[in-house]
C-alpha positions in Angstrom: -6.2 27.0 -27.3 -9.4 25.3 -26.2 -7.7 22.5 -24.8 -5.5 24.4 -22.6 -8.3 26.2 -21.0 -9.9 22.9 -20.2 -6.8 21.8 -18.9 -6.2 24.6 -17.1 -10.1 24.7 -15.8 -9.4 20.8 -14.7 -6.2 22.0 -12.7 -7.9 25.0 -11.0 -10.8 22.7 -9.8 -8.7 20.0 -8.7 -6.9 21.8 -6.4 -10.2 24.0 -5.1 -11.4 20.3 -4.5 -8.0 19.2 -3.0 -8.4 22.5 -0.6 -11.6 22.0 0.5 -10.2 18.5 1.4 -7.5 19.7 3.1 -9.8 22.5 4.9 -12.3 19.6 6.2 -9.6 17.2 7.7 -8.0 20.5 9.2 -11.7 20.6 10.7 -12.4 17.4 11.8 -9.0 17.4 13.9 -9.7 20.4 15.8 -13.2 19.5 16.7 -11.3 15.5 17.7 -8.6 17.4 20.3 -11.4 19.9 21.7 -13.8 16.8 22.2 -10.5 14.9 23.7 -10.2 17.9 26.2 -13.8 18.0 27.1 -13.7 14.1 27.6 -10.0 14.7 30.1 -12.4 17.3 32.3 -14.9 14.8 32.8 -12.3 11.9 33.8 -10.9 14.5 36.3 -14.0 15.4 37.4 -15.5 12.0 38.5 -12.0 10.7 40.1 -11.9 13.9 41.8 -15.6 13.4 43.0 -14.6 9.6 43.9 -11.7 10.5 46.0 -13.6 13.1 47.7 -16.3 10.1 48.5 -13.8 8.2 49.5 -12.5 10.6 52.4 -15.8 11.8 53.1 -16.4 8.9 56.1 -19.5 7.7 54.4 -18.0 4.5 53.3 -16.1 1.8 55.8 -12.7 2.0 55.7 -12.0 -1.3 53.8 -14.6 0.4 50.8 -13.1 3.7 51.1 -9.5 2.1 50.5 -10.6 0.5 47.2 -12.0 3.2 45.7 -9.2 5.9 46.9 -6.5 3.4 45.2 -9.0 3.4 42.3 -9.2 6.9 42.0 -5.6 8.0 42.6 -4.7 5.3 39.8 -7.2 7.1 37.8 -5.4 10.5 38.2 -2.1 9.0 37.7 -2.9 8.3 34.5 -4.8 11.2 33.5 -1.7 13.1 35.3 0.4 10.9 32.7 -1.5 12.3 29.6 -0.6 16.4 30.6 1.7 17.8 28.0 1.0 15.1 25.3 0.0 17.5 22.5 3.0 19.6 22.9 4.7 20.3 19.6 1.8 18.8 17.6 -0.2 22.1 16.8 -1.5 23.1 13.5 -4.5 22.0 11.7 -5.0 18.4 9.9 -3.3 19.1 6.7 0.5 18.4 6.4 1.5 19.8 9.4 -1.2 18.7 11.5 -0.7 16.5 14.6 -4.3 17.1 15.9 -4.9 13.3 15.4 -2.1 11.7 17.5 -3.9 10.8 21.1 -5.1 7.9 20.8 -3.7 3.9 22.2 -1.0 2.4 20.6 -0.4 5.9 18.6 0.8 7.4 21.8 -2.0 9.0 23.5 -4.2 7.8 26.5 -6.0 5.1 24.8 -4.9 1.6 24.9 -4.8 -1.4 28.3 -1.9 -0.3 29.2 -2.3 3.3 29.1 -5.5 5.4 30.9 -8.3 3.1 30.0 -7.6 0.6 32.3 -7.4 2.6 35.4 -10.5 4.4 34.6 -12.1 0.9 33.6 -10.9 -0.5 37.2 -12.6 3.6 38.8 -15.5 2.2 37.3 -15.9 -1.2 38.7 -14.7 -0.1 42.3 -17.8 3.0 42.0 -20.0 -0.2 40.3 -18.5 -2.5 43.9 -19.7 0.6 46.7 -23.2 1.2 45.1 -23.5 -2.3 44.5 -23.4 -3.0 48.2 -26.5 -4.7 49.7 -28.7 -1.6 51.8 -25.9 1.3 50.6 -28.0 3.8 50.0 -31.1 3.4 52.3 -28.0 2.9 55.1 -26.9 7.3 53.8 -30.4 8.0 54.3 -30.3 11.0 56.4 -26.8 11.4 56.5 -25.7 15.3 55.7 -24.2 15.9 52.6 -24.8 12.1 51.1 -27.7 13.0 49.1 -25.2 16.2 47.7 -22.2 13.7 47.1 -24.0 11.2 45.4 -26.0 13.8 42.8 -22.4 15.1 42.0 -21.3 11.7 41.2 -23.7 10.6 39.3 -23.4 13.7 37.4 -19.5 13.1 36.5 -20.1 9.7 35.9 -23.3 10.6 33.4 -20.5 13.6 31.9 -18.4 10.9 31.3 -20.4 8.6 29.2 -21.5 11.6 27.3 -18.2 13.0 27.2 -16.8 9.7 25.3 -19.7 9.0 23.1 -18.6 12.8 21.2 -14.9 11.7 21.6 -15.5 8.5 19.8 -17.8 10.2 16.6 -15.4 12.6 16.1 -12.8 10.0 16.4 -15.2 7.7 13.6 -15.6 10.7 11.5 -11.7 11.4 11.4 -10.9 8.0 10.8 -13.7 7.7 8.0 -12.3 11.1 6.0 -8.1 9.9 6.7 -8.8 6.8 4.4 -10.1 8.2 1.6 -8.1 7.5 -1.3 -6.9 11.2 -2.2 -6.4 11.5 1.6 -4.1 8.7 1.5 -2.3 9.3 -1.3 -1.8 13.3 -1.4 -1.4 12.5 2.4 -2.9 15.6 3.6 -3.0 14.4 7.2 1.0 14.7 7.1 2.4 11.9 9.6 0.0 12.4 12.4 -0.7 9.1 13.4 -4.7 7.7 12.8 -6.7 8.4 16.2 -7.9 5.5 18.5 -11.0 5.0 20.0 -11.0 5.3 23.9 -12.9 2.3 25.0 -13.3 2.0 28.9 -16.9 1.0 31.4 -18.5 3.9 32.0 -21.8 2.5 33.5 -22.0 2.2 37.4 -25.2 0.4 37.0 -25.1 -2.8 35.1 -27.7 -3.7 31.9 -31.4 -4.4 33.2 -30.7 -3.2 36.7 -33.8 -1.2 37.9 -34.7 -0.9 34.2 -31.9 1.4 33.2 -29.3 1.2 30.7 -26.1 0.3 31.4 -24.6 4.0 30.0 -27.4 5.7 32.9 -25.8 5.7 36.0 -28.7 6.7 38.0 -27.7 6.2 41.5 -29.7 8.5 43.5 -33.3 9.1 43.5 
């Protein structure tokens, strides 16, 4: 009799234990998609505020070019990501698809995909502020000093924005390779999330003694 109840007590606890499992990687892939939808306002925010720079007549027309084309690319790829988590609702446990934007699993991440563009946004944003005189030559200019605190807000939402995406992205990775994980597979087939790895700093390492993930391009 004895030994059943142990057994019994075993059984009861491995499947409280199992639960609580299930519960955390339910958990850890909602707080991944609502950091992924925090990091897609902050893309759209900055290309939005780059294309606005770009048609605002503050640049030269050859500048303003390269960093409209950057910026529209931009949006055509974050355009490209709408409607990617249809169908895949439901929390991390069997059913859960929570996991599935990420590079080569099908979501943004990846060369090919929306890094790139938004790697290339950066560089062209890096090429205008990095122009000999640019900003003493918008001194005065109305709305400059506005335009340029809003960018170098998105651009600073970005970094930010990414940094969360990428620890929740660790932490999912981290709890899907456990062993019971893996072999009760409690994360169903939702496929292991990527990290989304693009340049994000519009100011390069050591320049005016700032980090490279700072922007700081007014002041």
């Amino acid at each position: 009799m004895i030994p059943a109840i142990i057994v019994v007590v075993v059984v009861a606890m491995l499947g409280v234990y199992v639960s609580w499992r299930a519960g955390r990687l339910d958990r850890l892939h909602a707080r991944l998609e609502a950091r992924r939808a925090a990091l897609d306002v902050a893309l759209v925010r900055r290309s939005s505020v780059a294309l606005e720079l770009a048609s605002s007549g503050l640049l030269d027309p050859a500048t303003s070019l390269l960093l409209a084309s950057a910026a529209h690319d931009a949006r055509s790829a974050q355009n490209g990501q709408e409607g990617w988590g249809a169908g895949h609702g439901g929390g991390g446990g069997q059913n859960s698809g929570h996991a599935g934007r990420g590079g080569q699993n099908g979501g943004p991440g990846g060369e090919g995909g929306q890094e790139l563009p938004e790697s290339d946004l950066t560089r062209a944003l890096r090429a205008v502020f990095g122009q000999p005189g640019f900003r003493d030559s918008l001194n005065g200019t109305e709305g400059a000093e506005e335009l340029l605190t809003e960018l170098e807000g998105a651009a600073h939402q970005v970094f930010l924005a990414r940094k969360f995406y990428n620890d929740a992205v660790a932490a999912t990775r981290a709890a899907r390779r456990t062993p019971l994980v893996r072999l009760l597979r409690l994360a169903g087939g939702a496929p292991l999330p990527d990290f989304f790895e693009i340049e994000d700093s519009l100011v390069g390492t050591g320049e005016a003694g700032q980090g490279a993930d700072m922007p700081h391009l007014t002041g």
